[in-house]
C-alpha positions as CSV (number, residue, x, y, z in Angstrom):
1,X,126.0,101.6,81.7
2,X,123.9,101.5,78.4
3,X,121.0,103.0,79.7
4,X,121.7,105.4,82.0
5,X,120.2,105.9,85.5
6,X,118.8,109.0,86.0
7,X,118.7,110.7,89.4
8,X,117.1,114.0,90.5
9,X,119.3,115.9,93.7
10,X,117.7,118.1,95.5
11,X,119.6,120.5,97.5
12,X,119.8,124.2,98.8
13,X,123.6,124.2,98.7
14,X,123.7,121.7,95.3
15,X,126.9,123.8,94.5
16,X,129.3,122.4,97.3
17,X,128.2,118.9,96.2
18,X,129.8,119.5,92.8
19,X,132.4,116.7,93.4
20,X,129.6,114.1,94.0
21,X,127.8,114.8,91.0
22,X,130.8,114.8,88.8
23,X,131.7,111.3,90.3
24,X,128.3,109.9,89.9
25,X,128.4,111.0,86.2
26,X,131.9,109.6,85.9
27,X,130.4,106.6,87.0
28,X,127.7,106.5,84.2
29,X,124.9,108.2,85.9
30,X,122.9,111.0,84.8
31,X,122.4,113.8,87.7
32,X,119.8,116.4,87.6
33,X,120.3,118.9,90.0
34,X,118.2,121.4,91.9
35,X,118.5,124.3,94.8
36,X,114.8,124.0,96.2
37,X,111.6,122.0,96.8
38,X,109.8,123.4,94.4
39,X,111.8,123.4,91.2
40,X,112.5,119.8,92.2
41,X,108.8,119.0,91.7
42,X,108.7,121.0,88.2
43,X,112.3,118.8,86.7
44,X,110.2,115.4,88.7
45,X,107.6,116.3,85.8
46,X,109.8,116.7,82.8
47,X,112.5,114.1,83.2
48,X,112.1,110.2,83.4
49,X,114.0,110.2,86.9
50,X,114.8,106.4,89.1
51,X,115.6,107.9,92.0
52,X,115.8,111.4,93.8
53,X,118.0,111.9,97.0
54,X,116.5,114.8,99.0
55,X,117.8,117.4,101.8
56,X,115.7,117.7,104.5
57,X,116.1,120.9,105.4
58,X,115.6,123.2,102.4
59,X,114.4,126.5,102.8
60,X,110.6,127.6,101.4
61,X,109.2,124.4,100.8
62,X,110.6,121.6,103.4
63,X,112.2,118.0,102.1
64,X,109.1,116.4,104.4
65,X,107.0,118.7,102.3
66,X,108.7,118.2,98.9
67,X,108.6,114.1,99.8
68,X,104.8,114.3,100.2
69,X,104.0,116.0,97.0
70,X,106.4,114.0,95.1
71,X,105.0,111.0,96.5
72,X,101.6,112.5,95.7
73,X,102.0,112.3,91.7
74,X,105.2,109.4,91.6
75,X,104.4,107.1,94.4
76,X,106.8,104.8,92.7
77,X,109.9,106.6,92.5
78,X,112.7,105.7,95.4
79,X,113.6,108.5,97.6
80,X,116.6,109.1,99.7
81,X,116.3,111.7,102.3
82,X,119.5,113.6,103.1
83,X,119.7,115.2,106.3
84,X,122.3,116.6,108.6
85,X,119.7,115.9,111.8
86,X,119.1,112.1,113.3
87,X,116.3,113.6,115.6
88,X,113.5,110.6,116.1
89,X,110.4,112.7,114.8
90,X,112.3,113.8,111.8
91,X,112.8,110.3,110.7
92,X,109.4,109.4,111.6
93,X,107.9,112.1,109.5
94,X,110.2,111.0,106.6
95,X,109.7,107.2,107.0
96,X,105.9,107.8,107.5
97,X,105.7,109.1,103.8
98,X,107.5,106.2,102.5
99,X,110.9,107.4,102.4
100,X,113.0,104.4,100.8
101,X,116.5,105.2,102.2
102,X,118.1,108.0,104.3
103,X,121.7,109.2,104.8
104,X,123.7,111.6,107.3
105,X,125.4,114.9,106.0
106,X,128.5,115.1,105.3
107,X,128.1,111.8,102.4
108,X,131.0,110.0,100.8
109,X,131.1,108.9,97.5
110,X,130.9,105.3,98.7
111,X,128.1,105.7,100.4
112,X,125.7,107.2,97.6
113,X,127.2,104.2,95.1
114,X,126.1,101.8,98.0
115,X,122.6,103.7,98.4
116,X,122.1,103.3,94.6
117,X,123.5,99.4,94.3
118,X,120.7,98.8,97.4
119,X,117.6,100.8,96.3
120,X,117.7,100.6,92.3
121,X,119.8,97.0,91.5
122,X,117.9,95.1,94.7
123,X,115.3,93.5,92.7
124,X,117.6,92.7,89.7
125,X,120.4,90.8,92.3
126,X,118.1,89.8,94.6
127,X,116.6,87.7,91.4
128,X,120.1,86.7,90.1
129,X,120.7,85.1,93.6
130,X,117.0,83.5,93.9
131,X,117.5,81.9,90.4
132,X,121.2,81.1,91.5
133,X,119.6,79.4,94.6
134,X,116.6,77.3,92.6
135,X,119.6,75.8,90.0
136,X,121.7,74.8,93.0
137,X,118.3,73.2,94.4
138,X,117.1,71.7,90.7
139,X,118.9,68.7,91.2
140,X,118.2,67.7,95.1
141,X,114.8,68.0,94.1
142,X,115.0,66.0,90.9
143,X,116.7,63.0,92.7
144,X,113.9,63.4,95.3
145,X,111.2,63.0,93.0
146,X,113.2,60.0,90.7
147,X,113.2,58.6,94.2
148,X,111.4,56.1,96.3
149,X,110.4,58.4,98.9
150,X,107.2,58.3,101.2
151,X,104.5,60.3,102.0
152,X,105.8,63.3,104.1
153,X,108.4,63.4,101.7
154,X,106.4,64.0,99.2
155,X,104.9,66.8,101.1
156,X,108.6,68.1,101.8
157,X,108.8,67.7,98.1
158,X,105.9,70.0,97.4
159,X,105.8,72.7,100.0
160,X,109.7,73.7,98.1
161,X,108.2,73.6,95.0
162,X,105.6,76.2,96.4
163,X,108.2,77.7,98.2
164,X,110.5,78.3,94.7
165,X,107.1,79.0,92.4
166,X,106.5,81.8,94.6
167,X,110.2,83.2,95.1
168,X,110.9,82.9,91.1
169,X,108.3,84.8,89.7
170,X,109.3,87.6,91.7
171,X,112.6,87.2,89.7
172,X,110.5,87.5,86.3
173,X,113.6,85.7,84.9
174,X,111.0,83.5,82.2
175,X,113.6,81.2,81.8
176,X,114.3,80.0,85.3
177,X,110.3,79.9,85.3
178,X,110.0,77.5,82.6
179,X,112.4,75.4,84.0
180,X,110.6,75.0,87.2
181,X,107.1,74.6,85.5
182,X,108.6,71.1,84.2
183,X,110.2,70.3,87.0
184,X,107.0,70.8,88.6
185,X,105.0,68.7,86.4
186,X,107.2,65.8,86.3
187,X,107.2,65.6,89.9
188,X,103.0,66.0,89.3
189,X,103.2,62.5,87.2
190,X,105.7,60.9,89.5
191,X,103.2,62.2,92.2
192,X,100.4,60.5,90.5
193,X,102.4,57.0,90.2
194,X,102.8,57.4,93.8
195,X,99.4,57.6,94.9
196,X,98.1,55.3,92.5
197,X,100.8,52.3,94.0
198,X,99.6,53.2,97.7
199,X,96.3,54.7,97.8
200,X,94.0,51.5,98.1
201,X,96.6,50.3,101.1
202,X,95.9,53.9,102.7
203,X,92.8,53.9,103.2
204,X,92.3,50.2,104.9
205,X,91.9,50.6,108.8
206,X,94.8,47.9,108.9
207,X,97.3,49.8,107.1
208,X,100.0,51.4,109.4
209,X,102.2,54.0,106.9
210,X,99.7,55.8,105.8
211,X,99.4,60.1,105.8
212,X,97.1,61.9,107.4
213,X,93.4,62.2,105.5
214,X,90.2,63.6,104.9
215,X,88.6,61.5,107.2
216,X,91.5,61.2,110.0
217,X,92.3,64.9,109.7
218,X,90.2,66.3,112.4
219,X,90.8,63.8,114.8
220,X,94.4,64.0,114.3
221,X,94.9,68.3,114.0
222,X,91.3,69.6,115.6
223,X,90.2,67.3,118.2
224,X,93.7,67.8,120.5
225,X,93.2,71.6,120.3
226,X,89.5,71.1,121.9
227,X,91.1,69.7,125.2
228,X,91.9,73.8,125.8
229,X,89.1,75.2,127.6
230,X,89.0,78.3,125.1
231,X,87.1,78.4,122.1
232,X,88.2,76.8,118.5
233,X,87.0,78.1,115.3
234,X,88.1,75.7,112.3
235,X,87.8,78.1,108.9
236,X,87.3,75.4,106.4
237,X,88.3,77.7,102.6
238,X,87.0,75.6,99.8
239,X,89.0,74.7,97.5
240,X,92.1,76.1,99.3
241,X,95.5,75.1,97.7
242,X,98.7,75.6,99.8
243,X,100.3,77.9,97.2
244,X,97.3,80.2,97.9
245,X,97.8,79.8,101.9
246,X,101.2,80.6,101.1
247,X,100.5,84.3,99.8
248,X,97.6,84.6,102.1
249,X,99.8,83.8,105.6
250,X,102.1,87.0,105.2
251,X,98.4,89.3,105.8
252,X,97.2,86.6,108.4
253,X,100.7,86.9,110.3
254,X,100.1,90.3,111.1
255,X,97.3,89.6,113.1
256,X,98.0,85.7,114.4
257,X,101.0,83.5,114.6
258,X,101.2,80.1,112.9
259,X,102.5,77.6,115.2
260,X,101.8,74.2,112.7
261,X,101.8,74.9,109.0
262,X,101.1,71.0,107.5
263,X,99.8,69.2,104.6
264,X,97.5,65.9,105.1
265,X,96.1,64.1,102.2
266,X,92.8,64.5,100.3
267,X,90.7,60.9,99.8
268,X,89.5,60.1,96.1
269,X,87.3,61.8,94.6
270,X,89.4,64.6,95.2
271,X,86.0,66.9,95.6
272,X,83.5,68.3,98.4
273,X,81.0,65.7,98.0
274,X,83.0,63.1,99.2
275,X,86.0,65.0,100.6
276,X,84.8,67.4,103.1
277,X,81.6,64.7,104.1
278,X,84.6,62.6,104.9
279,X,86.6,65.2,106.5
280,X,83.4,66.3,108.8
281,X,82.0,62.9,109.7
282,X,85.2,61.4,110.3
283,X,85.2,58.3,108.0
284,X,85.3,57.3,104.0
285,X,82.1,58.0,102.1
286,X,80.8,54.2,102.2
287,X,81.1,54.1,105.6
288,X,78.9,57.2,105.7
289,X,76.7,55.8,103.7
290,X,76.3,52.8,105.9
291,X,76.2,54.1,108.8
292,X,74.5,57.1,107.8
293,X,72.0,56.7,105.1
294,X,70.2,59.4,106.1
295,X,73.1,62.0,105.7
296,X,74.1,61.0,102.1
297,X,73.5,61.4,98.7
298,X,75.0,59.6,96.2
299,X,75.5,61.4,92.7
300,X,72.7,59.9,91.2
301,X,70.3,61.5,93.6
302,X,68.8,64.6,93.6
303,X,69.5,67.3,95.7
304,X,72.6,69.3,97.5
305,X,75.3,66.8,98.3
306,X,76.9,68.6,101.5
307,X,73.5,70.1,103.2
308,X,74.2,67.4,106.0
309,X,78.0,68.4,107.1
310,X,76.7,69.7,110.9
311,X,75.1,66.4,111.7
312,X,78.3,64.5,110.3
313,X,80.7,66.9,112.6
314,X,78.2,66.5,115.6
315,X,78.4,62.2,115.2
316,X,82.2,62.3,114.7
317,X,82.5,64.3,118.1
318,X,79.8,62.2,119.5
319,X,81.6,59.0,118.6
320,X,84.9,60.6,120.3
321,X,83.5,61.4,123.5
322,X,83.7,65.0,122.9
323,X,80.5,66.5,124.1
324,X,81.0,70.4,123.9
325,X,79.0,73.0,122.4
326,X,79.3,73.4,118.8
327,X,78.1,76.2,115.8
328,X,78.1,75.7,111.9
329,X,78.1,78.0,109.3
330,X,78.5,78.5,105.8
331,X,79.3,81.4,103.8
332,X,77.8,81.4,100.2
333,X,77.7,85.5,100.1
334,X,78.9,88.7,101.0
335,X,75.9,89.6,102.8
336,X,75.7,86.4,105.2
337,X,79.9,86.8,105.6
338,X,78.7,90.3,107.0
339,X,76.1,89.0,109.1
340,X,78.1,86.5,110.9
341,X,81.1,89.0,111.5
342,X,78.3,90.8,113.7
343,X,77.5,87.6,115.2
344,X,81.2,86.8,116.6
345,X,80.8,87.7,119.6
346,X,77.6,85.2,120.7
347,X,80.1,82.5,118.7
348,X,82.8,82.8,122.5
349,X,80.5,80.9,124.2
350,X,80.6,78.0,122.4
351,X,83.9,75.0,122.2
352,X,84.0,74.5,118.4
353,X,82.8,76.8,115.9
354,X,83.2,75.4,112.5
355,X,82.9,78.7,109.1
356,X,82.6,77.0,105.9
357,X,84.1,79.3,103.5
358,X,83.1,79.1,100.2
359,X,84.4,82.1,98.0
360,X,87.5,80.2,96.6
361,X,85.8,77.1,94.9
362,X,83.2,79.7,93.3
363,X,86.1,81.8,91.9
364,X,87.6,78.9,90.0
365,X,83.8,77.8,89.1
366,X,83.7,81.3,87.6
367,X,86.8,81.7,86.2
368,X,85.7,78.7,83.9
369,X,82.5,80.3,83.2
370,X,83.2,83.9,82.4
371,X,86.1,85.5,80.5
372,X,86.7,88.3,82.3
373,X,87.2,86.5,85.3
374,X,89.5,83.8,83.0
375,X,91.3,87.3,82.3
376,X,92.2,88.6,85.6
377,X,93.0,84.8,86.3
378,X,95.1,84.1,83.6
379,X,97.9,82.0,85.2
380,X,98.6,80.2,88.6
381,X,100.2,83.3,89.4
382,X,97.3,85.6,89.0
383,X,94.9,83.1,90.4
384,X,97.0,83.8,93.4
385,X,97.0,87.4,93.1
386,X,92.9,87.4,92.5
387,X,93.1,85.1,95.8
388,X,94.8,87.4,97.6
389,X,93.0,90.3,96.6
390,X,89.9,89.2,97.8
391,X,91.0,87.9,101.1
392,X,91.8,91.1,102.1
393,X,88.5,92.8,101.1
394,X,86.4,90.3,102.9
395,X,84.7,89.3,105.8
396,X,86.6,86.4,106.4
397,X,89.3,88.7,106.7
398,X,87.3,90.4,109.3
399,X,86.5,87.1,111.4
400,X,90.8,86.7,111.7
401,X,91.2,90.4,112.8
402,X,88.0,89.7,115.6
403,X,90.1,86.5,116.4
404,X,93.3,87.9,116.9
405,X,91.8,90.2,119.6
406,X,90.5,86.9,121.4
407,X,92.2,84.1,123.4
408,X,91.4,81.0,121.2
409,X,92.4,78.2,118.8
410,X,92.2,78.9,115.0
411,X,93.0,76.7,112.2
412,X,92.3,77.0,108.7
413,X,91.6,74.3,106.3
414,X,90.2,73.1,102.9
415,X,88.7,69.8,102.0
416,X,90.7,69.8,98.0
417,X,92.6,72.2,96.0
418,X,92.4,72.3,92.3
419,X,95.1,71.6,89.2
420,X,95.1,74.1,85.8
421,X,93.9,71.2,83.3
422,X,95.6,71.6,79.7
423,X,95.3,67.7,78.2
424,X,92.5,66.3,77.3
425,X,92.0,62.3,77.9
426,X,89.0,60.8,75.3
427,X,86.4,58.9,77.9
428,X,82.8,57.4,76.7
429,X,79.8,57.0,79.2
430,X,76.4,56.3,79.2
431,X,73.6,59.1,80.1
432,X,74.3,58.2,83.5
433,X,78.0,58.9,83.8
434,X,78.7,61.8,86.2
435,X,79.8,65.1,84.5
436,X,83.2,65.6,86.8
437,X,86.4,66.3,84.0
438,X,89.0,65.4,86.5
439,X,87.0,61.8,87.6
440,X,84.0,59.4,85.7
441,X,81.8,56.9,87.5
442,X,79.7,54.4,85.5
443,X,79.0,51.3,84.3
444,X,79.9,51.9,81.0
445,X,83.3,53.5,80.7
446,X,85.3,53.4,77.2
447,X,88.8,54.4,77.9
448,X,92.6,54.2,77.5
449,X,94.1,52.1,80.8
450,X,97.0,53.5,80.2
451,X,95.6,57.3,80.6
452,X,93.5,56.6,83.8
453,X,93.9,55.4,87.3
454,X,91.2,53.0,87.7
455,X,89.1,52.2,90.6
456,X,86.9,49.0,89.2
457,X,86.0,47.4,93.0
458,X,84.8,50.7,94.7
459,X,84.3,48.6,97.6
460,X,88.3,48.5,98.3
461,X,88.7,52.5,98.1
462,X,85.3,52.6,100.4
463,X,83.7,54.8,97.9
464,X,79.6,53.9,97.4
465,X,78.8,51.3,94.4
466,X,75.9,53.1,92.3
467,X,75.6,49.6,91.0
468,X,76.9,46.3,90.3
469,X,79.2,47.1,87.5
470,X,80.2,50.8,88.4
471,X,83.4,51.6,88.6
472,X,85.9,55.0,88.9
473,X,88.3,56.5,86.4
474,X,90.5,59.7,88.1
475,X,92.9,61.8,85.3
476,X,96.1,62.6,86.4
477,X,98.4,65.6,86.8
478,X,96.9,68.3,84.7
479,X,94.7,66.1,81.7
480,X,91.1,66.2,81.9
481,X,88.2,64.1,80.6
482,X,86.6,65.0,77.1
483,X,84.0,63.5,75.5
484,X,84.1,62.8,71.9
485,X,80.5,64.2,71.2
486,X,81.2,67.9,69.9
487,X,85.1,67.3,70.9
488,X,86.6,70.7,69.6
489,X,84.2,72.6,71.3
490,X,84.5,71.0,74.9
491,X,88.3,71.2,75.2
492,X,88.2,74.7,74.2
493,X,85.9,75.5,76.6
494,X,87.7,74.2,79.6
495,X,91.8,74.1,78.4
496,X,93.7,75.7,81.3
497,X,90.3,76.0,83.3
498,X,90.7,74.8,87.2
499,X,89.5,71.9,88.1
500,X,89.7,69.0,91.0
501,X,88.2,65.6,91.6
502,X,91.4,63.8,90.4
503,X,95.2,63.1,91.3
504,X,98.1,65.6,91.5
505,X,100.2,68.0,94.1
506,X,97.6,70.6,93.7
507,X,94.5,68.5,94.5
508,X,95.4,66.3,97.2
509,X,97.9,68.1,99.6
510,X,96.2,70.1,101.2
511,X,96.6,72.9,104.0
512,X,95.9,72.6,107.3
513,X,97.3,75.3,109.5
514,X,97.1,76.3,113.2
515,X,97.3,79.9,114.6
516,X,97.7,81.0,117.9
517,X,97.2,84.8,119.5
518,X,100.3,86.6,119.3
């Protein structure tokens, strides 16, 4: 060993384990020893130790009590309790402070090798084999993506690309990273050809192989679950991507049980004005508009885009037959998140219960916007992490813990997700061009063809027609719109910012998961 591992033994008869220590260091370890609690503490705090092995029964200060206060000032250090006792309290005590391993007096050589392999070299070979794993995987996955495959295997496609993102960066092997991060983004542009072949065939009522989307996604996933006579609450996260749901469902799953964990298809404009309207009201956002002037807003008009989502939901279960007793809520605060925790209870009565959760979509509004935020978010993987972290100090946290004391139907849902953007595409419009980076409409779009995917009858992808000559431009993968005026300024200002609206993975597949009472 180059550096060498440093352990602290702690033991009232240190002397009879002589042999032990002299075949540890033989092996390349360095061994501290010590006859008593106490003076075990004191070497803890002048030597850089990795692990300390313990005996429970010490006299003067106990192993339990020499664990806690050891634990007390290096909650990081592994700990190994040696004890000649296997009585059930004793391990309980031990395992209650966070013991990481125990073994049995008398202890062979063997064993403490195999204890120190386990609790110091897991990490390290547990990343070896992960990144082992991903190389073997690299090329299945590359043929996939080089493939023609359809829709569900593109989400197969994604969900292991998740799956690997999340297991390799607890390898922190860089190197494997980097490798994955262009595997990932070729499969994003192949992804984007994809789409852009199939997407105006998807969305006719005629078409047959089409995925699941916005606006077929409740009556497909919700709607079955509302035959139960218990109540359904649908959590709809804003902005929820299904790498986040991925380090969120370990927390959940201590409370609920997922019994479907799928991925249906965002519409175009890959956004909540036209995503979750569609999602809610059960059809595309012309039809809405049709059918329901009153309840939409195109983007020229003033005022808040989504303020009409309950009267969509209640017309799409009208138009189903399903005439049950519904709620709506939206959470834009802390305060209100509070307020309807307190108000579960008088939510039981009712069939459907719909939360609009906001918190997610305002974190990557304000990670553009402030730099401390930018900061703590500085990668996808942090993103997560800052995802995560506020889950579990929320009161949408506290609405799954009420729930998972209650006999219903839960399922969580977003109506987009949301792609790091780090190439800008040059795109020209008129005063009235909407201000979207990820899609433009207008009447008077400069661009490059070959750098767009272009909508020019919005008509076909039933999207509303401002006027005659509108059409839509999307960006793909991770570019983002820029406008010449003041050029420099504006990509700075939003490189590697989160944005949605357009085409990739990120944006378009999108969670929808059901949880049951365990």
């Amino acid at each position: 060993m180059t550096d060498k591992i440093c352990i602290l033994w702690a033991d009232d008869e240190i002397d009879l384990l002589k042999p032990h220590v002299m075949f540890l260091t033989a092996k390349g370890y360095n061994v501290i020893t010590s006859n008593s609690g106490g003076e075990a503490i004191d070497l803890l705090k002048t030597n850089d130790v990795d692990i300390i092995f313990l005996d429970e029964q010490m006299p003067g200060l106990s192993g339990i009590e020499t664990l806690i206060q050891m634990k007390n000032t290096n909650p990081s250090i592994p700990v190994v309790m040696i004890t000649k006792s296997e009585e059930e309290s004793i391990m309980e005590d031990a395992i209650g402070s966070k013991i990481s391993d125990y073994l049995i007096k008398p202890v062979n050589p063997n064993q403490i090798l195999l204890c120190l392999k386990k609790n110091l070299d897991t990490k390290r070979l547990v990343g070896e084999k992960t990144s082992h794993s991903y190389q073997q995987e690299f090329r299945k996955i590359s043929m996939e993506v080089s493939g023609r495959i359809n829709h569900s295997e593109w989400v197969d496609v994604y969900k292991k690309l998740v799956y690997w993102e999340l297991e390799l960066k607890k390898s922190q092997d860089e190197s494997i990273m980097e490798i994955l991060k262009m595997q990932k983004n070729e499969a994003n542009q192949q992804f984007c050809r994809y789409v852009e072949r199939n997407y105006l065939d998807w969305v006719k009522p005629t078409s047959n192989d089409k995925p699941i989307q916005s606006h077929t996604i409740l009556k497909e996933k919700l709607f079955p679950l509302l035959t139960d006579e218990k109540p359904t609450f649908l959590l709809v996260v804003d902005n929820l991507r299904y790498d986040q749901w991925k380090v969120l469902q370990p927390v959940i799953e201590e409370y609920l049980k997922v019994e479907t964990d799928d991925i249906y298809y965002s519409i175009l404009p890959s956004v909540t004005q036209y995503a979750r309207n569609a999602l809610f009201a059960g059809l595309m956002p012309s039809e809405i508009s049709k059918k329901y002037p009153q309840l939409w807003l195109d983007e020229d008009e003033e005022g808040t885009k989504n303020q009409f989502e309950p009267d969509l939901l209640n017309e799409n279960l009208r138009r189903f037959g399903k005439d049950i007793k519904t709620s709506y809520h939206k959470v834009l605060n802390l305060s209100f998140g509070r307020k309807l925790v307190d108000n579960l209870p008088n939510l039981m009565k009712n069939r459907l219960n719909v939360i609009v959760y906001n918190f997610v979509d305002m974190l990557s509004h304000a990670r553009t916007e402030m730099d401390i935020i930018r900061e703590l978010a500085d990668d996808e993987s942090a993103y997560r992490s800052l995802t995560l972290s506020w889950f579990e100090h929320s009161p949408l946290f506290d609405i799954i813990k009420f729930l998972s004391e209650k006999n219903v139907n839960v399922a969580i849902t977003s109506d987009h997700g949301s792609i790091r953007v780090n190439n800008p595409i040059k795109v020209k419009g008129d005063k009235n061009t909407s201000t979207n980076l990820r899609y433009k409409i207008g009447k008077m779009l400069d661009y490059n063809e070959k750098e767009v995917f272009v909508i020019k009858n919005p008509t076909e992808a039933f999207l509303p027609k401002l006027n005659v000559t509108s059409s839509y431009i999307f960006s793909r993968s991770n570019d983002f719109f820029a406008y010449p005026n003041n050029y420099n300024y504006y990509v700075s200002y939003y490189l590697n910012t989160f944005q949605h609206g357009g085409i990739s993975m990120e944006e378009m597949l999108i969670p929808f998961i059901v949880l049951r009472n365990k």
